[in-house]
Structure formats: structure tokens, C-alpha cells
N, C-alpha and C positions, 0 to 999 in steps of 0.2 A: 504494500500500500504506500510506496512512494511516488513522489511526484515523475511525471514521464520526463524521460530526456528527449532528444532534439530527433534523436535518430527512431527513437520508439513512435513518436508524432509525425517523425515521416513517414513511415514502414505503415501508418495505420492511414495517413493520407492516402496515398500510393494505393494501400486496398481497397480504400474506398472509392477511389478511382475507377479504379479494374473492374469492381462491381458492379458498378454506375449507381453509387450508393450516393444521396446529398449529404453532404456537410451540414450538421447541424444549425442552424441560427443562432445570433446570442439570445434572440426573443425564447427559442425551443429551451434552448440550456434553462434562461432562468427560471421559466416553467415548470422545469422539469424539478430544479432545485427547491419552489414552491411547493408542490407534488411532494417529496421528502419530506421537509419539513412537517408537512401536515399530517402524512400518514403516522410519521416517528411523532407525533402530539395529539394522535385520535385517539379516544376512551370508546370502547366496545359497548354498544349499549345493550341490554337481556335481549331485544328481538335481534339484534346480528349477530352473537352468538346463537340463539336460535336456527337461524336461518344459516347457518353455518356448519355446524353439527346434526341440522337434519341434511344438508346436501352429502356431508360425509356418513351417513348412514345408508342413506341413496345407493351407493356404491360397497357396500360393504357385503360379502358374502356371506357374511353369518357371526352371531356375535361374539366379540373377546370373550366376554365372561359369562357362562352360560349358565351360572348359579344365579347371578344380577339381572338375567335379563330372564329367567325362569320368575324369579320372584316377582319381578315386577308383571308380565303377563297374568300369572295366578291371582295378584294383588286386582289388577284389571278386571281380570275374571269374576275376583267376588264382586267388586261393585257394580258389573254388566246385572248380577244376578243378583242384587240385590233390588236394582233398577226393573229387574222383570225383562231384559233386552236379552231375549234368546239368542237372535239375531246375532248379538256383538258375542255374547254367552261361546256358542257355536262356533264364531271365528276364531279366538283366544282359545279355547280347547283345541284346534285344527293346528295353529300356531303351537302352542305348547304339545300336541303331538307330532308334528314337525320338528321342534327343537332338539326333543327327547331322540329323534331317530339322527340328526346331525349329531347329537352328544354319543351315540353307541355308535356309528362310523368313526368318528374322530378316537373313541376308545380303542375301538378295532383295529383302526390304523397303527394306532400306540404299543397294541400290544402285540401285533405280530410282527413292531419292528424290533420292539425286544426279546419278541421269541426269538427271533433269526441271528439277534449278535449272540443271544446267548449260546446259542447252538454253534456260531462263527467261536464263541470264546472255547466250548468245551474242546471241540474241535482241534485247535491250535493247542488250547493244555495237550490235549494226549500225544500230540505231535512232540511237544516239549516235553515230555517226560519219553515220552521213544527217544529221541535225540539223545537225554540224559541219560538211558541205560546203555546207550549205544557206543557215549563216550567213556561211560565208567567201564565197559567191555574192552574197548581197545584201549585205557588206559593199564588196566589188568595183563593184556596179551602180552602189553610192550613190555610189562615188569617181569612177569616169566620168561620173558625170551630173553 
């Protein structure tokens, strides 16, 4: 983050040249440095965090914490059915039967990656311990001989 030298503000002229890229304006720069300033001095207000963390929900495949977001559904759930809204009742049970079957995939996944190193580790031990009898054997040959 130091200041450019002579040759660096040529070499980036020169590109922009080549590219047939414009040369900034002083009006663009200060603009731009306004833009800064401003954004590095805006307070989030509750609806742009909102609207924020629903767009990254949007895109999200399925949730981080499937304990938190189980409780909160079932949370939902009691109130649809306290309300009498079968309707919402029905979707939240669908969801939370949903979730349950992502959380026993992600389990499965889990657990037969641990099956397989375990099975990689016994593996390799027995290898290591053949190897070790094999050396204590021809260490044996070489002292009788």
C-alpha cells in the first residue's frame, strides 16, 4: 500500500491504453472518494440487515446449524397450531421432515467416511507390524550368520 512510482503509473497508462480503457476524470476520482467515505460512515439499519441475510439465505443449501434451525421451525410449528393454520401446521412438519432427512444424509456421509479411514488405518497397522516382524526376522538371520 504504497504510493505508485513513475514507472508503475506508466505501465498502468500504457494498459489502459491497449485496452481502450478511459482514464479516469478528476470529477470520477472525487466521486469515487465521496462513495468511500460514506460507505466507511454508514450504520446498518435492522431492515438492511434484514434484507441482507435473507438474500444470503436465498442461496444457501441447507442450514449451518440444524439443531437452530430445527428448533426454530418446531417453535413455528407450535404457534401455526396454536393459531389453528393447518395450512402453515402442514408446511413446517414437511420442512422439518425435510431437515431430518438432510441431517441423516449428512450423518451418512460422516460416517462412512470414517468407516473407510478406519478401515485405511487398520489396514496400514497390519502392514506395519508385517514390516516389523519382517525386520526383527532379518535382523535375527544376520546375527546367526
Amino acid at each position: 500500500n504504497s504510493e505508485l512510482t513513475d514507472t508503475e503509473f506508466t505501465k498502468w497508462k500504457v494498459a489502459c491504453e491497449e485496452g481502450n480503457i478511459e482514464l479516469p476524470t478528476l470529477a470520477h476520482i472525487q466521486q469515487k472518494e465521496k462513495d468511500i467515505k460514506y460507505a466507511n460512515t454508514y450504520r446498518f439499519s435492522s431492515a438492511d440487515v434484514e434484507k441482507i441475510l435473507a438474500s444470503k439465505q436465498k442461496f444457501q443449501t441447507g442450514p449451518k446449524n440444524f439443531a437452530m434451525h430445527k428448533a426454530k421451525l418446531m417453535k413455528e410449528r407450535i404457534m401455526a397450531e396454536t393459531l389453528n393454520d393447518s395450512d402453515k401446521v402442514a408446511e413446517l412438519t414437511k420442512k422439518l421432515d425435510d431437515l431430518e432427512e438432510q441431517a441423516e444424509d449428512l450423518d451418512r456421509k460422516r460416517t462412512s467416511t470414517i468407516s473407510t479411514i478406519s478401515l485405511i488405518n487398520d489396514r496400514n497397522r497390519k502392514g506395519n507390524v508385517r514390516r516389523a516382524y519382517q525386520g526383527i526376522r532379518a535382523d535375527e538371520e544376520k546375527k546367526t550368520d
